[in-house]
C-alpha positions in Angstrom: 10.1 -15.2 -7.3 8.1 -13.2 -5.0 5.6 -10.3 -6.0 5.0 -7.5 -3.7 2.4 -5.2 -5.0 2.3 -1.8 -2.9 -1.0 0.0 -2.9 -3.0 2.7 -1.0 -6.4 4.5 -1.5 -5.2 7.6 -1.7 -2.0 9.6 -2.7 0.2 11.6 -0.6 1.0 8.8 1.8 4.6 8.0 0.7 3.7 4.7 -1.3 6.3 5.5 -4.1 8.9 6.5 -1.5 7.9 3.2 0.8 8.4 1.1 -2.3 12.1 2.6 -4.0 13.5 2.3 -0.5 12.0 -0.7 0.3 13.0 -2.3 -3.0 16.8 -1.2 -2.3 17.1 -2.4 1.5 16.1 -6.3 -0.1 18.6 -5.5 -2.5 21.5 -5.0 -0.4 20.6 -8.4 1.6 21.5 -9.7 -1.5 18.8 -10.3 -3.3 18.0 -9.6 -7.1 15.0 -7.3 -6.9 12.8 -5.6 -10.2 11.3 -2.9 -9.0 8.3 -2.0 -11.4 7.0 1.6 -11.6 2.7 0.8 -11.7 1.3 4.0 -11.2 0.4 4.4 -14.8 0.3 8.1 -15.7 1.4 9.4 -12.4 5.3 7.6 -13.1 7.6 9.3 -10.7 9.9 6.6 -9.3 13.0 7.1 -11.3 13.3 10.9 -9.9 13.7 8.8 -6.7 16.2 6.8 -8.3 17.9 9.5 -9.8 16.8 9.1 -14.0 16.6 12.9 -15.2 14.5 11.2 -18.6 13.0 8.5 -19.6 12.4 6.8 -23.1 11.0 3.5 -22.8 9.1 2.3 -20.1 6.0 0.3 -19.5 3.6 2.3 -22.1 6.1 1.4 -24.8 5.9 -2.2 -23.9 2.0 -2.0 -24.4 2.4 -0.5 -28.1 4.3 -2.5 -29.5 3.5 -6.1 -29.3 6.2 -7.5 -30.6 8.0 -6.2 -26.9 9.2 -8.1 -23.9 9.2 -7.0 -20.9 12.9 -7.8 -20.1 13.8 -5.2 -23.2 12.7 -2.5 -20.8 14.4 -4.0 -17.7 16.7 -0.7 -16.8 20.4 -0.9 -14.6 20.2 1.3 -11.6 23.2 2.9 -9.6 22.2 0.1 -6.6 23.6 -3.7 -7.1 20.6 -6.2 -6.8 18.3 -3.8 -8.0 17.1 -3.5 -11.8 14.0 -1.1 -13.0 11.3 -1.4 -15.4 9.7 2.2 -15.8 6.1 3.4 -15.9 4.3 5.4 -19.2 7.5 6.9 -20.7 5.1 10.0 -21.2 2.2 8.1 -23.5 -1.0 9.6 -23.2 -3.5 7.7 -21.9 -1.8 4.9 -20.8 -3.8 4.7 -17.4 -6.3 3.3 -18.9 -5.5 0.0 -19.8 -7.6 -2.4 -22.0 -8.2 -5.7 -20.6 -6.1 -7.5 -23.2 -3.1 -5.0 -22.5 -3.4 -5.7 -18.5 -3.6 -9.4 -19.2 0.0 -9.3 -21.3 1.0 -7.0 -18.8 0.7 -9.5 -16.0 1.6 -12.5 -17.5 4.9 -10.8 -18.9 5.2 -9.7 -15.1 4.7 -13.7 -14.3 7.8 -14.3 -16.1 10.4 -11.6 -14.9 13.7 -14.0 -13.0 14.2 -12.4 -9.5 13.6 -12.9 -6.1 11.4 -10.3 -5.8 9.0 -8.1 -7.6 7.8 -5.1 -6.4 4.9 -3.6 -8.0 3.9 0.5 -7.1 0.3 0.9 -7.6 -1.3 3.8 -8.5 -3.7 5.3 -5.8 -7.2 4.4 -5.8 -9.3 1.2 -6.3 -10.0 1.3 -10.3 -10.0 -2.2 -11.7 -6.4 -2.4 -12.8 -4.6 -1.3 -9.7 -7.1 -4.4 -8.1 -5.9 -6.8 -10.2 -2.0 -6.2 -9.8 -2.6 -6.1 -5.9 -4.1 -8.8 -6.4 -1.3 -10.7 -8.2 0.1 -11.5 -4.9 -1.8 -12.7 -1.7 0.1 -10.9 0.4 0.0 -7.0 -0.9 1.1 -4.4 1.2 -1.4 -1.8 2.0 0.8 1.4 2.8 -1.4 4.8 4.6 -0.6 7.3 7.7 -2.5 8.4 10.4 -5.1 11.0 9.3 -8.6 10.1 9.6 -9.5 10.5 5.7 -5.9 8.0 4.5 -7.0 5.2 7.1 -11.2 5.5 5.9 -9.4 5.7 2.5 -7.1 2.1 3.2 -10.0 0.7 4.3 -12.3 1.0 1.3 -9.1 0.0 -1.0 -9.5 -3.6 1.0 -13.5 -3.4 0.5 -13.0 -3.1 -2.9 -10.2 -5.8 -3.1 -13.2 -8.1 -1.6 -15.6 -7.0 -4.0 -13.1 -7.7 -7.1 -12.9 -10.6 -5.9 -16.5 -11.6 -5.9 -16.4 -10.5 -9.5 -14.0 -13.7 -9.8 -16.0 -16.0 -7.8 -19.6 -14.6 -8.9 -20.2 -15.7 -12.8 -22.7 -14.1 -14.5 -24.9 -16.6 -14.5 -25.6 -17.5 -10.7 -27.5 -16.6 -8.8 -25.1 -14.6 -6.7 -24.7 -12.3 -9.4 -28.0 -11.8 -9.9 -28.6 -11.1 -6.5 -25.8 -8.4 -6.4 -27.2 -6.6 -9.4 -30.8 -6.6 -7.9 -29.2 -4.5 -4.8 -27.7 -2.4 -7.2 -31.1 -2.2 -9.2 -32.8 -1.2 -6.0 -30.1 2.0 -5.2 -28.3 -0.1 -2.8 -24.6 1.5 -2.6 -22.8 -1.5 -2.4 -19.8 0.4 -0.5 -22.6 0.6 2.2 -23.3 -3.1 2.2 -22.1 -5.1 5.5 -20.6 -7.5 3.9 -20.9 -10.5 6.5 -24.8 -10.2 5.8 -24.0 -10.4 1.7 -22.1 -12.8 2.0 -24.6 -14.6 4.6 -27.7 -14.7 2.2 -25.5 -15.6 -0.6 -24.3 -18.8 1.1 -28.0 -19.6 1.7 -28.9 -19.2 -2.3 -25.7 -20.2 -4.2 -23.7 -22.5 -1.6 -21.4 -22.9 -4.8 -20.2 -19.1 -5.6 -19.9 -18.4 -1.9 -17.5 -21.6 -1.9 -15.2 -20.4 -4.5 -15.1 -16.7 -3.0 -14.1 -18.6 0.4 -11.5 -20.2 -1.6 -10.1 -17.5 -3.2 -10.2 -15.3 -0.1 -8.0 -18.2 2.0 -4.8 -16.7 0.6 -5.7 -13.5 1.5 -3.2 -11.7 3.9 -2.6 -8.3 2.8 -0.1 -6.6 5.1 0.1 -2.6 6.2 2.7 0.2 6.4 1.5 2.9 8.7 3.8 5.7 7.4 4.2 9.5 8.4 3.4 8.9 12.3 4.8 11.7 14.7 3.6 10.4 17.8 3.6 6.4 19.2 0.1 7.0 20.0 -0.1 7.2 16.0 0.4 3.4 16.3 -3.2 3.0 17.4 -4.8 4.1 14.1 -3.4 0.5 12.7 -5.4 -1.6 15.2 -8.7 0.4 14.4 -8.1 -0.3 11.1 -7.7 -3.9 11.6 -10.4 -4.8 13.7 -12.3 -2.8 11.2 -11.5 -4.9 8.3 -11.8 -8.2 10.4 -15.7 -7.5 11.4 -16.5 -6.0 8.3 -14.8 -7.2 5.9 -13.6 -11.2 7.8 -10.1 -9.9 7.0 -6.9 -9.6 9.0 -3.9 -7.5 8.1 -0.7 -8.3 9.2 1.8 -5.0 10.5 4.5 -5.1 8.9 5.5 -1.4 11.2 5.4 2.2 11.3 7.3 4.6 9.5 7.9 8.3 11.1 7.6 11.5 9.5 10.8 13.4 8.8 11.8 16.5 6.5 15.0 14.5 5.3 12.8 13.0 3.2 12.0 16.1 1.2 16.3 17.1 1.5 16.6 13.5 0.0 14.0 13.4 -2.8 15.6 17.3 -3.7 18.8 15.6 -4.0 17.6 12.6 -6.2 18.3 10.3 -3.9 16.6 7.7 -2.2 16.3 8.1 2.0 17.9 4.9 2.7 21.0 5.9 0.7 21.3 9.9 1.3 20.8 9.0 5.2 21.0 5.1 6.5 21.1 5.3 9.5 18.1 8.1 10.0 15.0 6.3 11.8 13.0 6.4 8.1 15.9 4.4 6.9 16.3 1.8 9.7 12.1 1.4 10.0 12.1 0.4 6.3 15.6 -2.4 6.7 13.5 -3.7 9.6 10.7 -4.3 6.8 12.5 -5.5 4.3 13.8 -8.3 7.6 10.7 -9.3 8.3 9.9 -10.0 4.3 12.7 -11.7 3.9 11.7 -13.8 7.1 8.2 -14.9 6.0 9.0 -16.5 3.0 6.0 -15.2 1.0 4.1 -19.1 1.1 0.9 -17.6 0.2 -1.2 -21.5 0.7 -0.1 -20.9 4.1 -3.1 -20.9 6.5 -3.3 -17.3 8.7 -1.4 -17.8 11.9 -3.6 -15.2 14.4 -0.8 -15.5 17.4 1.5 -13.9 14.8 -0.4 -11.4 13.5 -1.3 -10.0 17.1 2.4 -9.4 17.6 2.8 -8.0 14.7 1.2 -5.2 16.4 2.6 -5.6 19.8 6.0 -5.4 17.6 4.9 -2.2 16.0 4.0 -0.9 18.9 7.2 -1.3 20.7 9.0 0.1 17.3 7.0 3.0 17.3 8.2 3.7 21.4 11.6 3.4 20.4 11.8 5.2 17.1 9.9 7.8 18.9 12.8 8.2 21.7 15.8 8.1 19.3 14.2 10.8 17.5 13.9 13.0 20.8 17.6 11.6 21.4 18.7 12.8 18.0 17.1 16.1 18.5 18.6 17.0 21.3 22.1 16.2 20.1 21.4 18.7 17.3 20.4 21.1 19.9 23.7 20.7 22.1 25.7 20.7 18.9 24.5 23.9 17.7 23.2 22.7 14.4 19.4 23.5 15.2 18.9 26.4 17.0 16.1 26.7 19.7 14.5 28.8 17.1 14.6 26.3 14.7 13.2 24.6 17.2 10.0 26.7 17.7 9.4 27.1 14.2 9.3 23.4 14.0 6.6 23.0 16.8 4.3 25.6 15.3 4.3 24.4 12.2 3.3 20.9 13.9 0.6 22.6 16.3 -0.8 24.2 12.7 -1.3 20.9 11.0 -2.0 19.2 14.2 -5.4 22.2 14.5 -6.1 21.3 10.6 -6.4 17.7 11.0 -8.6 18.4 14.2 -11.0 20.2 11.7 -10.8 17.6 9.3 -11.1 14.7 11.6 -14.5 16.6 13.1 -15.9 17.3 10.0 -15.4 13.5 8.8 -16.8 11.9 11.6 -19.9 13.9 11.3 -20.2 12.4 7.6 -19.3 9.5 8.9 -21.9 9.0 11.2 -24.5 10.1 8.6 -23.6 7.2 6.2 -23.6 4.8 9.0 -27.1 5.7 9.6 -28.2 5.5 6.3 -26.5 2.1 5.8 -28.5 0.4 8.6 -31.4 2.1 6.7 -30.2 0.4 4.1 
């Protein structure tokens, strides 16, 4: 079995949608595939599947004791794939004990598939950490905007710190020296982390050891969905050679998914993209995902091959190019065919230049804070 937990540090940037359709396109290569809905308290995948209710789900699981995960195992209307739902509508399921999360995941340890594929809700609390980090090789999912990619970032800072939680016990000396930056106001979101992790080798070679360790098997992967442009493409390599000098972490591309308003006709229908249209350029992006994690085999002890990773990009890139022309080509047919008008058209390009001005704004106004936290980190 193979788990594939989905994440992002924020909402709105199609994670849910990546993950039904995703979960569908490795079940029609044959595969037996659970799809489990993670987002505690924010549940919505089976109105992508097409549920109208649901009574048992994941929050009935973790009141009654006595329950098995495979009780709540759910048929869908797509051979392969099987569904275990989120909260069924408990209050305050979100937030989990400790001794709920641990059940949760070891029942999760036990489910018989080829894969598992875990939605996460948005954010970096605790539990969404620790089901990403069930799996070495999570899938970090975002789009283009300036405040998603700051936000994908800090989900993979905090992945690192959760994982000095692990490696630092409470009694070394790592862990005291942690708290004593805390203690002093030190933010530790604005701590360079090759300089923490540089002192800490010099005063407790042991904890920086097993953090090493558990970071080996590191090798998160990214989705850069809701791109309009193949320039959008870009945005993916700044985040990565943001996370590998600041954080001594590589992410591997899995590709780029483009923005499309069949998206909304599908979800409106109760139907998943890659089923209501499968041969629209969303739907063929996310088969050529599901390919290429069929193709890596998910060995997680493997060491990080850097010649593939680099084309992992290069591959993107290319993607991007070509998605990017059939979507003109596709356009145009609709044009000569009568069945969008050139006002249609128009409407469509203003709407675009609207956001396109917005984002501008936004992008401005977050590089100014930007640059004002950078400056008080090297204060710091």
């Amino acid at each position: 079995m193979r788990i594939v937990p989905i994440g992002s540090g924020k909402g709105g940037v199609g994670k849910s949608v990546i993950a039904t359709n995703l979960s569908i396109a490795l079940s029609e290569a044959g595969l037996k595939v659970i799809l489990v809905d993670l987002d505690l308290g924010g549940s919505n995948i089976h109105t992508i599947l097409g549920f109208r209710s649901i009574e048992r789900g994941i929050g009935t699981f973790l009141n009654d004791r006595k329950a098995r995960l495979n009780d709540i195992i759910l048929d869908t209307a797509y051979d392969g794939l099987f569904f275990i739902p989120g909260d069924a509508e408990i209050p305050g399921i979100a937030n989990l004990k400790s001794y709920q999360k641990q059940r949760l995941i070891k029942n999760i340890y036990t489910l018989e598939a080829d894969f598992v594929v875990l939605d996460l809700g948005a954010g970096t609390n605790y539990n969404v950490m620790d089901f990403f980090l069930m799996s070495g090789s999570g899938i970090v999912v975002t789009n283009p905007t300036l405040t998603a990619i700051l936000n994908a970032y800090l989900f993979i800072k905090n992945v690192i710190f959760r994982l000095m939680d692990s490696a630092f016990g409470k009694k070394t000396e790592a862990y005291k020296y942690i708290e004593k930056l805390k203690r002093e106001g030190s933010p530790l979101q604005r701590v360079y982390i090759p300089k923490l992790l540089s002192e800490i080798a010099k005063i407790d070679p042991e904890s920086h050891r097993k953090f090493v360790h558990l970071t080996e098997n590191l090798k998160p992967n990214l989705i850069l969905n809701m791109i309009d442009d193949p320039k959008d493409s870009d945005k993916a390599l700044k985040l990565r050679r943001s996370t590998r000098e600041y954080l001594g972490i590589d992410l591997e591309h899995l590709g780029v998914v483009y923005r499309d308003n069949l998206q909304d006709i599908a979800l409106s229908s109760r139907l998943p993209i890659i089923k209501y249209k499968p041969n629209s350029v969303i739907s063929q992006a996310i088969y050529r995902i599901a390919d290429k994690l069929v193709q890596t085999g998910g060995d997680d002890s493997s060491p990080i091959d850097v010649m593939t990773i680099d084309e992992s990009y290069q591959v993107a890139e290319i993607e991007a190019e070509t998605d990017f022309q059939v979507k003109i080509h596709n356009m145009e047919e609709l044009l000569h065919s009568g069945a969008l008008t050139m006002g249609d058209l128009v409407e469509t390009i203003r709407s675009q230049q609207f956001e396109i001005q917005n984002l501008k704004k936004e992008n401005q106004l977050l590089k100014t804070k930007l640059a004002e936290a950078v400056r008080e980190g090297f204060r710091v």
